[in-house]
N, C-alpha and C positions, 0 to 999 in steps of 0.2 A: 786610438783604434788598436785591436789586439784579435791578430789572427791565429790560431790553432788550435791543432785538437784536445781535451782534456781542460782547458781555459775553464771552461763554466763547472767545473767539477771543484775547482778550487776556489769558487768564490761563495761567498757564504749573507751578501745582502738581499733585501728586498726592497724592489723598486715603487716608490711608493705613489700613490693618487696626485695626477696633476691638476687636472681640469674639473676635481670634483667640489660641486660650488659655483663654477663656472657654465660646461657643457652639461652638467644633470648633475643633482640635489648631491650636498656634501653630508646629509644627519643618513646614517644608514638605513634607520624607519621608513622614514622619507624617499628615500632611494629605491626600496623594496616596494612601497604603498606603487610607487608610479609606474615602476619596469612591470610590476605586477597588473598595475590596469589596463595600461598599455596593451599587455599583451590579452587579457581579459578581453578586452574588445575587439582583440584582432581574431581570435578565436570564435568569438559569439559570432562573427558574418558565417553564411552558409558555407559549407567548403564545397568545392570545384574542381573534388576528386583529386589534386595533389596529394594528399591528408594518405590515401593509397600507394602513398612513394617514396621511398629513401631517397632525402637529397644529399647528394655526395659534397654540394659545395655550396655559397651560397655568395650574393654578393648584396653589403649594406651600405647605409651612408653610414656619415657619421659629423655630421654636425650637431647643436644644442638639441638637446630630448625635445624643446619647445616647438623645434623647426620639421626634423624627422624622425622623431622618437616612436609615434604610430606606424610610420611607413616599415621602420627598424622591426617593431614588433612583429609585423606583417610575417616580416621575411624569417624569423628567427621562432615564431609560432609553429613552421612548416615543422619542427623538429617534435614536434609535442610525440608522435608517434612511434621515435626512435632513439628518443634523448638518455634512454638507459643503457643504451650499447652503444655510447657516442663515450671515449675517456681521452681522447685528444684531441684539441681545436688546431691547427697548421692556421694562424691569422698574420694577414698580410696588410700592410697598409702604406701611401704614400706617405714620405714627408717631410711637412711645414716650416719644422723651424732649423734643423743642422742638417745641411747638404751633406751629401754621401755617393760614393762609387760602388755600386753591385746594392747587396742587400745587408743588412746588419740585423744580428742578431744581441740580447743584454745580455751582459755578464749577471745579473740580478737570479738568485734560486727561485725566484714568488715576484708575482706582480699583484698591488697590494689595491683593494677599491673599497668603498666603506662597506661592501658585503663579504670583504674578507680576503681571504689570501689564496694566490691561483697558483700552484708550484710549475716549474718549468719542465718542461721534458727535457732534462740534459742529455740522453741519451739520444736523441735526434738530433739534437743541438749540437752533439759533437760531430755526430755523422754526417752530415750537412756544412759541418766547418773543413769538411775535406775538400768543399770546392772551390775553387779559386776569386768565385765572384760572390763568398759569405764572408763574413766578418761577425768581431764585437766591438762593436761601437754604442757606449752607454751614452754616451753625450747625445747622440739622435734619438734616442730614446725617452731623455731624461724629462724632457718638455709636451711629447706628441700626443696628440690629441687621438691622430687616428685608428689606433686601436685601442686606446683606453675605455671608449665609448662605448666598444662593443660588448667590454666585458661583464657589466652588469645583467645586460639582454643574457647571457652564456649561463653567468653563474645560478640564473632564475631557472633559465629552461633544464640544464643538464646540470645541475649540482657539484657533485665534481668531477673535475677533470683536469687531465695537465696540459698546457701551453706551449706551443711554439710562436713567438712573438717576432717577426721581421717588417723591419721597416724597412721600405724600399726605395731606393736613390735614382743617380743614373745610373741603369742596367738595358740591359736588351729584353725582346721577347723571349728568347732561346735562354740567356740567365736564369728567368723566374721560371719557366718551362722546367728545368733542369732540376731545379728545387723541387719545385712541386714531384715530379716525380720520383726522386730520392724518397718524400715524405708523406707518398700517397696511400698508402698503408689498405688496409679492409672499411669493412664497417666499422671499427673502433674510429677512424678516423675522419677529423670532419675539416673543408677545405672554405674560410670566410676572406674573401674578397671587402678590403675598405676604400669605399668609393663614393662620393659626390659627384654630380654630373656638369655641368656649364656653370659659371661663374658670372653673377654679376650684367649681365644681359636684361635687358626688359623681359615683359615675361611672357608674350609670343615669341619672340626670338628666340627666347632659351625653351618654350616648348616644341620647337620645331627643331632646332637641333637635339635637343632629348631624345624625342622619337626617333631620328636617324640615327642616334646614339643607340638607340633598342632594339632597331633592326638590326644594325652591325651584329649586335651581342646575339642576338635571335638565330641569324645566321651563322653565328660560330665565327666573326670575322674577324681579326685581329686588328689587319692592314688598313680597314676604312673608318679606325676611332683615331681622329686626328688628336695636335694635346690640346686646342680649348674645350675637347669634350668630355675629360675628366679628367680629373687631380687623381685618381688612381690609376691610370690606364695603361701604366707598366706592369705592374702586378695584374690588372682585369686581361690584359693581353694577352700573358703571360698563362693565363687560366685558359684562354681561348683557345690556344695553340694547342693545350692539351686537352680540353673540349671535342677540339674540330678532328685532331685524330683518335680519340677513343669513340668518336662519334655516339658523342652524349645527347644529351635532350636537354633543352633548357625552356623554362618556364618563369616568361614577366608575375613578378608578385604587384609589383605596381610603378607606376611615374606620378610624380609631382613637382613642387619646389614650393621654394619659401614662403609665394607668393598665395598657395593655398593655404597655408599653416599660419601663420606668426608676422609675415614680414609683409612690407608694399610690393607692389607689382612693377615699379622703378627700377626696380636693383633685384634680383634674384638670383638666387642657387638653385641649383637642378637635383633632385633626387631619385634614385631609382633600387628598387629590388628583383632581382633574380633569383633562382633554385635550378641548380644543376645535378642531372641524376643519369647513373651510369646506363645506358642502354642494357649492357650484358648483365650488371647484377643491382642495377637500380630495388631491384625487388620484382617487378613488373613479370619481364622477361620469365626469369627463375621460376618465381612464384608461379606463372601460367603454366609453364611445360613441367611444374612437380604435378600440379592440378591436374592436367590432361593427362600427365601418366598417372597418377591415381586413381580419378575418376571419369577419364573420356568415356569409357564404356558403358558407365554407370549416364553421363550425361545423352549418350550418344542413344540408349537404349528409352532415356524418358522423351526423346525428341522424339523417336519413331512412334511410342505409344500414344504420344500425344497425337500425334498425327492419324492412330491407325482410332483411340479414341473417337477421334474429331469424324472420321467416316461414319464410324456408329451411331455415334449418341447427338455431332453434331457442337460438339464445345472442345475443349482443350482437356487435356489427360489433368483432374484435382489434384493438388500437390499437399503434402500433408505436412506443414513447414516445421514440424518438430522432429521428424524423422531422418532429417537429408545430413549428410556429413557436416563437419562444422564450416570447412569449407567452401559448402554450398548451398547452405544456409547465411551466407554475405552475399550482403550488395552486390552485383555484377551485370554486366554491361556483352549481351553477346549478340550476333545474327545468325541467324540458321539459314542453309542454302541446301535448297530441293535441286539435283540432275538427272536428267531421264535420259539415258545414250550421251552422257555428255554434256547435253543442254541445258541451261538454264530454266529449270520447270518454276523456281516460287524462290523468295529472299525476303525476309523480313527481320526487323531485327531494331534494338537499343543500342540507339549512339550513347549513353550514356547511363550510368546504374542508378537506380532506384529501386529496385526488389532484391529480394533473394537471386542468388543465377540460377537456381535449379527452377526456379517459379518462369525465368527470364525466359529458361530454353523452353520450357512445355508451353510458354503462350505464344513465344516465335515461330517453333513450329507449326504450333497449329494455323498460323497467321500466314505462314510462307506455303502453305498446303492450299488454305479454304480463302484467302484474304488478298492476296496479292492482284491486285485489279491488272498487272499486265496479263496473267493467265488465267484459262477457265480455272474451276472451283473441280481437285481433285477427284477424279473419283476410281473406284476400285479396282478396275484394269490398266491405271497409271502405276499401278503400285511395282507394275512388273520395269527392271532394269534401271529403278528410282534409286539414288546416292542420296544422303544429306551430309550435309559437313557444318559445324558449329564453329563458331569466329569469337573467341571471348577478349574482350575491347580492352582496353588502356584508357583513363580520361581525357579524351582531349584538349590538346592545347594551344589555345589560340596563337594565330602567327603574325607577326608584324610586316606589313608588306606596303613598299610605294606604286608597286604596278603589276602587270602581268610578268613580267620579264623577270622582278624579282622575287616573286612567287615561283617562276618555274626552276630558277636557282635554286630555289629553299628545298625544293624536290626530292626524295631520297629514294628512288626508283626500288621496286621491291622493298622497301622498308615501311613506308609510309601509306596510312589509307588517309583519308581528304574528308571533311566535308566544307561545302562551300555554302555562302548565303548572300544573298541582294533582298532586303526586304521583304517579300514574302515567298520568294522562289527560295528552294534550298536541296543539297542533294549530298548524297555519300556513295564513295567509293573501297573498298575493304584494302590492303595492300594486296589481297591474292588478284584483282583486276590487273596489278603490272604482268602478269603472265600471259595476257592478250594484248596490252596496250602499254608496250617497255618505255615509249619516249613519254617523256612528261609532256609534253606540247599536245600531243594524241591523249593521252589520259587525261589533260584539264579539257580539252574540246570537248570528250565525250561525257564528262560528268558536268559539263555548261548544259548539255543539251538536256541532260537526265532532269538538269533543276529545268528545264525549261527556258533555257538563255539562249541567247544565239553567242555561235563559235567566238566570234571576235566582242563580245559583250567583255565590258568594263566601268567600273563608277567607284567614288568616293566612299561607296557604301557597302562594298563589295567586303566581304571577310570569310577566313579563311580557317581551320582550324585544321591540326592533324592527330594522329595516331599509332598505334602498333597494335598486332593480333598476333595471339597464338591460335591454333585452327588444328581440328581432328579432323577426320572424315569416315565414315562407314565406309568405305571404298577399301580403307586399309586396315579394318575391321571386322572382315568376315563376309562382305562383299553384300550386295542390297538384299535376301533372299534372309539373312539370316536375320535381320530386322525386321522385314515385315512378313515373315512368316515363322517367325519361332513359337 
């Protein structure tokens, strides 16, 4: 073991391939043929509106490609949209075979895989060797499986980039916490989590604690991943802690184990993917409020036309989809909300994008004007002391929950809008709702009733998804008069 600063500056080898052959194919073609199909098919399934989001972090398995090598791809596909402005991977992983105190970093300049050589970011490396709970320790390194595995999924998606490589021993949450933050950098910087889930359990057992394992993570929760629920759960804890207070968003890529892949249902390993994305600059956030100040007036003014259209002619304002910004000319996901004195006149809207958003808001409007079966069908003397306000959505992301109780935990009061679903009942709440109904327990009652449930309604079937909005409003644009009568 060799503790200090400048250390990796003076060493001049490259650590080279342990497991290849063993956990995924040692001929480089080979190697390339399968990380590449792998991901080829993880790709080809529809996307689910992540594909719209910078993940900040991500968390993979890392057992034989045979077992979760698809699942790997899953999780490491999410990058396809950012992997050009990603030049540093921060990879974390348990490990296996030489015990360790805090975290160890290699003395190695290049970690070597049959796809080539990955240089180290010495320069982090040393930065990080200023804390008391870093080291280099090549001997834990020399054998470890678990980030070797990842590196070929890296070197396919993002080409190149430099490496910070720590394995991690006994340490605390607050240890890896403290790391991570040192080396959390911008968007050059990307933060992978190595992690298998249960061990060795039959394989309802091990999917039942899996899921409570998803939920913890779902929830941001550090304290309730016990250690048989994963061989990584220093480091994933560790992540969580700084998750829970950047108050991130995190999104299941998927769960399985051995027992669906490769192996019997006797004996299994538990697998699972996640994608962590920064609320403040995930993209999401940013991106809406550049949008809205660019173009809210431009959107805010085809709502009204659509609407003032729809009195005339009776249809929705034509949108001419060659003409609208580049920006709004994409996919987009919004709801338009009609107010007369206040009130609640008309709300319609896309939980989820499929059009253009400039297309999104001229049919919403016209839909929360002439369509909305809780109020009559607008007409021309409603126009007087009418507000609308435009809500442009985030994809939702389904939430992992065992009950009521722990769904109202999950809650992010003003943050979060909802939708909920039981079979064929279904309902949505926008987050501007917390502005009338601040406790969660009142805002899940009242959007029970919107889907048609009763208050205290609960079932096996019940699920849940959430969200974020950016939102304009005519109110703070020139006030209703100048929309509908300019």
């Amino acid at each position: 073991m060799v503790a200090g600063r400048d250390y990796l500056n003076n060493m001049t080898f490259i650590r080279p391939p342990a497991v290849a052959g063993m956990f995924y194919p040692g001929d480089s073609q080979e190697l390339d043929r399968t990380v590449r199909g792998f991901l080829a098919d993880a790709l080809a399934e529809p996307p689910d509106g992540s594909q719209t989001l910078t993940p900040k972090a991500l968390v993979a398995p890392h057992a034989g490609y045979i077992y979760s090598g698809a699942l790997a791809a899953k999780v490491f596909a999410c990058l396809q949209p950012v992997a050009k402005q990603i030049s540093r991977v921060v990879l974390l992983g348990p490990c296996h075979r030489v015990a360790l105190s805090g975290l160890a970093l290699s003395g190695a300049t290049a970690f070597s895989t049959p796809l080539g050589d990955i240089p180290i970011d010495t320069r982090a490396a040393d930065r990080i060797l200023e804390l008391p709970q870093v080291q280099v320790f090549d001997e834990t390194h020399a054998q470890e499986h678990s980030l070797e595995v990842q590196l070929p999924f890296l070197q396919v998606m993002l080409g190149d980039f430099a490496l910070v490589p720590l394995v991690v021993g006994s340490a605390t949450t607050g240890d890896v916490a403290n790391v991570l933050d040192a080396l959390w950098g911008g968007p050059e910087t990307l933060i992978v989590i190595s992690s298998d889930l249960s061990h060795y359990l039959d394989y309802d057992s091990a999917s039942k604690i899996d899921h409570e394992t998803c939920s913890s993570i779902e929830r941001l929760d550090p304290h309730s991943i016990g250690d048989n629920q994963a061989c990584g759960r220093i480091p994933l804890k560790g992540l969580l802690k700084v998750a829970r207070r950047k108050g991130m968003i995190v999104q299941t890529i998927g769960l399985c184990n051995s027992g669906d892949t490769a192996g019997s249902r006797d004996r299994v390993v538990g697998y699972g993917g996640w994608a962590f994305y920064e609320k403040e600059s995930d993209g999401f956030e940013n991106r809406t409020r550049q949008l809205l100040d660019r173009h809210g007036r431009e959107l805010l003014d085809c709502a009204a036309a659509s609407v003032l259209h729809g009195l005339k002619v009776g249809s929705p304002l034509p949108i001419d989809q060659t003409s609208p910004a580049p920006d709004l000319a994409k996919n987009g996901a919004c709801f338009v909300t009609l107010k007369q004195n206040g009130r609640l006149r008309g709300c319609i809207g896309s939980p989820e994008a499929y059009r253009p958003l400039i297309l999104d808001v001229a049919e919403n409007a016209y839909a929360a004007a002439f369509r909305d079966p809780r109020f009559p069908t607008l007409q021309d003397d409603d126009l007087k002391d009418l507000t609308l306000s435009i809500s442009v959505l985030s994809p939702p992301v389904a939430m992992t929950i065992n009950d009521e109780q722990d769904l109202l935990g999950q809650l992010r009061p003003g943050i979060d809008g909802l939708i909920i679903e039981d079979r064929t009942k279904r309902a949505l709440f926008l987050p501007s709702v917390w502005e009338q109904l601040p406790k969660p327990v009142d805002f899940l009652r009242h959007l029970k009733n919107k889907a048609g449930m009763d208050s205290d309604h609960w079932s096996d079937t019940f699920k849940a998804r959430r969200f974020i909005a950016g939102e304009i409003s005519s109110a703070n644009h020139g006030g209703p008069n100048s929309f509908w009568y300019n």
